[in-house]
N, C-alpha and C positions, 0 to 999 in steps of 0.2 A: 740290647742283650736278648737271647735266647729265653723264649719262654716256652712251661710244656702249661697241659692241661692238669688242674688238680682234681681229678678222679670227677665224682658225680658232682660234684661240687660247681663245675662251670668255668672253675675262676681260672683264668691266664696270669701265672705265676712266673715271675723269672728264676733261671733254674739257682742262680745265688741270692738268698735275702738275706736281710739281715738279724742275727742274731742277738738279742737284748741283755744278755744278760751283763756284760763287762760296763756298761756305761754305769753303771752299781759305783762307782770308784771315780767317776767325772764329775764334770757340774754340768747347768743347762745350757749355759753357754758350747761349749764342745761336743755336746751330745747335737745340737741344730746345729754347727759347722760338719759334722761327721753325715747326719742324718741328707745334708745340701748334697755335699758328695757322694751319696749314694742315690738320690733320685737323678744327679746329675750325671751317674755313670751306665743309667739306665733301672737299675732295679725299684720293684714296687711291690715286696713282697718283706711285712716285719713279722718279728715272733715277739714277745716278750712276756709275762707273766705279775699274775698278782706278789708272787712269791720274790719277786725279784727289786724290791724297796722302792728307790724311786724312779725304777726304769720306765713302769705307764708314763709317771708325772711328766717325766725328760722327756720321752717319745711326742704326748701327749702334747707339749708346747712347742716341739721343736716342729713337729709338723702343721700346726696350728697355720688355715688356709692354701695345705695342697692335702685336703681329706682325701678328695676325687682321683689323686695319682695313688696312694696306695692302696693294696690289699690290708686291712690289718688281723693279726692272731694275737689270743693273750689266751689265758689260763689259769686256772684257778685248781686246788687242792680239795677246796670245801666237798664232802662227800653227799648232806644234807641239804633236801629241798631249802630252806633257809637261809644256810650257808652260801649256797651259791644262787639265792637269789640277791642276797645284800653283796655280794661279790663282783655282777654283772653290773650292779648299779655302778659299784665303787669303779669298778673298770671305765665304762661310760664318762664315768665324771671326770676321770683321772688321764684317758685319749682325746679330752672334750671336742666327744663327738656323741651321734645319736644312733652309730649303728657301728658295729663290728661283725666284719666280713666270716672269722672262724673265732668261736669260742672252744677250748678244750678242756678237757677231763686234765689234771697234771700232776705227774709222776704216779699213775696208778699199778702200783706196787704186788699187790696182790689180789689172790680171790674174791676175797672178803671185801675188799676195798671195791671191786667191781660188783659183788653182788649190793651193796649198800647206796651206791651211785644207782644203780636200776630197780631200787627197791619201790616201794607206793609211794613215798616219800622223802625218794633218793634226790642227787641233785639233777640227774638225769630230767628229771620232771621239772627243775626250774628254765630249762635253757628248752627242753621244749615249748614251755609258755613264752620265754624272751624271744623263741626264735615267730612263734604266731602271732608277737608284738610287734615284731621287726626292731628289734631288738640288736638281733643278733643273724647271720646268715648263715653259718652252717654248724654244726657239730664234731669233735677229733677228740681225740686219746691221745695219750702219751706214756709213755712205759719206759722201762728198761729191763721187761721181763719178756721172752717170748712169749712163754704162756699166757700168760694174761693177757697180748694181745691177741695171740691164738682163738682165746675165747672169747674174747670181746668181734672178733671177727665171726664165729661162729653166731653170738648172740644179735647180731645185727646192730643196725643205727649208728652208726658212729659213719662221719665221708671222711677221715681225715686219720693216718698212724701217725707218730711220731715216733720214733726209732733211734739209737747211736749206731753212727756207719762210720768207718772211714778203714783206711791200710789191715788195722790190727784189729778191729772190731767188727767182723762181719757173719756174726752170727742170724743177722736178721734177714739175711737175703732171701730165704723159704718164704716168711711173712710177705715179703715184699713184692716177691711173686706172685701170691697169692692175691694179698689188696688188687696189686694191677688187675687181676681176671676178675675182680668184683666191683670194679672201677671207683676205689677208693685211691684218693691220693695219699703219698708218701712222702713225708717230711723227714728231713737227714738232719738230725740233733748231733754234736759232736764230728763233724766231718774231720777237724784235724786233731781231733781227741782232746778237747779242752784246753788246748795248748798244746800238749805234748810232744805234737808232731812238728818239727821246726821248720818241716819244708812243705809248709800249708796250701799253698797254690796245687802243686801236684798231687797231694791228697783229695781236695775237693776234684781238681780234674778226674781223679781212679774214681771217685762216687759217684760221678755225673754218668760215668761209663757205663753205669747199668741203668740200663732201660726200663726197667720199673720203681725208679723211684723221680721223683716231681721236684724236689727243691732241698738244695742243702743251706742251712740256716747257720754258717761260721759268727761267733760271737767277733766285734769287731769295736776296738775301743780307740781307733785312728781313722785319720782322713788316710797314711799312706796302705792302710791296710784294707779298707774301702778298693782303693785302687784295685791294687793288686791284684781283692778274691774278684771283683767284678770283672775282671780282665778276665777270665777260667769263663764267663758265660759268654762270651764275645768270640774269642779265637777258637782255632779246633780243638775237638776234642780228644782224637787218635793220639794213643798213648804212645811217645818213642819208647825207643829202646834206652835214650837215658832216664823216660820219665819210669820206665819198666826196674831197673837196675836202683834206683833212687826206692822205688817202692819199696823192692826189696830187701834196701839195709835199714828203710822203718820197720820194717817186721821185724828184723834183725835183731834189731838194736832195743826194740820194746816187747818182743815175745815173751819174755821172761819173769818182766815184772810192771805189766798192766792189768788191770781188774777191768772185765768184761759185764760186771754185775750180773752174771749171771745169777749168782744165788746159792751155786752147787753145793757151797761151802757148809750152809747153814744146815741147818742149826747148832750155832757154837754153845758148847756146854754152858758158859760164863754169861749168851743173853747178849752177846755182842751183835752188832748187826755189822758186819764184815766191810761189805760192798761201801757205805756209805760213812765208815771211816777215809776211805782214797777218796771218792767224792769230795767229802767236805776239804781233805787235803789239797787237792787240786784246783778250789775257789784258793786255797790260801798260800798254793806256790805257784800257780800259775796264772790265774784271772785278776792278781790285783786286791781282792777282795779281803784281805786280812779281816778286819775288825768282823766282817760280817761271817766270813767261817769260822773266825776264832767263837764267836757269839753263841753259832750252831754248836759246835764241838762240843763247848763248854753244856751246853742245856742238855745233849746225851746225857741219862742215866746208866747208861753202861757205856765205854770209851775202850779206846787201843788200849790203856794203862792197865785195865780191867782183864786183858790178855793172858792166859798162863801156860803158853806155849805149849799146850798139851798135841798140838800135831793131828789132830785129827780132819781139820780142816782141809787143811793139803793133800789128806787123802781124798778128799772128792773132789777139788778143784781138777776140772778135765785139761787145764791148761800149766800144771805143776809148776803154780806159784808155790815162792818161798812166801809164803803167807805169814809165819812168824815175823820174820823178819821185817817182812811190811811193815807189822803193826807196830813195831819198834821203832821204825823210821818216822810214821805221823807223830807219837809220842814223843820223839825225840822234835820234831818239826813245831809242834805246836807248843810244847815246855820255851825252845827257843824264841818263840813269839811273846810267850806270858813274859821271859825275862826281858824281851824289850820293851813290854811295856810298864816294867817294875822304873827303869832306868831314865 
């Protein structure tokens, strides 16, 4: 497989790796058949997260004695030196190994959450100790905000973005750009949109297509889907004209009513936090994940239910979602889930 270079970082990345998050919903056993199939298709690039239950554990055993073939990433949320120094342990213990290639910043959301990471006592400060340990080897972000990587770019230290790219979601391409001419590597979170995109192979090829970005990371919960994406880092990558036309009617077909998290929306009068109402949906109709986004949902103190269609939101969405409506529909989604598990 096709590898680029990940920014300053050094590391020779193939440009498909694998994404962790759906093995969430397998056992150990499936996740090392899946994990076989993917070193065996060529790729040596994982992502997966503290956040993501027993995805390290699965990774962690499945690859147990080919440390030396992969690159590994994980991630952690923790924003305090503390938190992410008990974090990096836990990671460590749970990849059982003694060094991880990219540690990252995960889902850093906003301002605040960036200035608290870089604070005297931020977590920023624990993974620079891990990393003067050898610990760990590099440092990366991750977002779904431009802004905040915006600034995080400006404020330095970070070799590694992580971003959602694919057909319908490419508001990140400026950053992207930008990382390249600072020689930070770029990571494509969401290439076929969480699922969304039913024609995921030609998705990932449209992302590969630009030049400044390093590796698209498709979550992958099959050996025939291994395949597949690893086949997109292998063959060419010049888009035909059916792969051009195919794009098209994913735009099509999802312009309407996909959530780009940007944010515009907010601040909803009610306290709702918009974006991450479709997120959590999207573990729970698309990835498998029930029990675990039903879990999330539920622990929201303010929920889609909490909605009172006052419209104001849709006035700032740059992308005139029916926003009401949305929220209606996870409400409607996740009530359907409580009554299967009444039954």
């Amino acid at each position: 497989m096709r590898k680029r270079r990940l920014g300053q970082t050094g590391l020779e990345v193939t440009e498909v790796g694998f994404g962790g998050i759906p093995i969430q919903h397998l056992d150990a056993v499936q996740t090392k058949e899946i994990l076989d199939a993917c070193l065996e298709s060529g790729m040596n690039f994982i992502d997966t997260a503290r956040g993501y239950t027993v995805s390290e554990s699965f990774i962690g055993e499945a690859i147990e004695g080919q440390r030396d073939q992969w690159i590994i990433a994980t991630k952690s949320t923790s924003r305090d030196y503390e938190g992410m120094k008990a974090d990096v342990a836990i990671s460590l213990s749970n990849l059982r190994t003694d060094y991880i290639d990219l540690y990252q910043f995960h889902f850093v959301k906003t301002m605040e959450d960036l200035d608290k990471i870089l604070s005297e006592n931020g977590a920023y400060k624990a993974l620079l100790e891990a990393k003067a340990e050898g610990k760990i080897g590099h440092i990366g972000i991750t977002s779904h905000s431009v802004d905040v990587l915006s600034e995080a770019l400006d404020r330095g230290g970070f070799e590694t973005i992580q971003f959602p790219y694919n057909p319908v979601e490419s508001q990140g391409e400026a950053i992207f750009e930008r990382a390249k001419g600072l020689d930070i590597g770029v990571i494509l979170m969401k290439p076929i949109a969480g699922g969304a995109i039913r024609q995921g192979e030609i998705s990932i090829k449209y992302v590969l297509n630009n030049p400044n970005v390093t590796v698209a990371i498709p979550g992958m919960d099959s050996v025939d889907q291994v395949r597949k994406n690893s086949a997109v880092g292998k063959e060419p990558l010049a888009l035909t004209k059916e792969d051009l036309d195919i794009i098209r009617e994913i735009k099509d077909e999802l312009d309407g009513a996909f959530c780009r998290r940007c944010n515009y929306c907010a601040p909803c009068s009610q306290g709702i936090d918009i974006p991450l109402q479709f997120v959590v949906e999207g573990y729970l109709m698309r990835y498998h994940l029930e029990e675990w986004a039903y879990g999330r949902y539920s622990s929201l103190a303010v929920k889609s239910d909490n909605c009172i269609q006052c419209g104001v939101c849709e006035t700032r969405c740059p992308y005139d979602l029916p926003i009401g409506e949305m929220m209606k529909r996870v409400s409607k989604n996740f009530k359907n889930y409580e009554e299967t598990l009444k039954k």
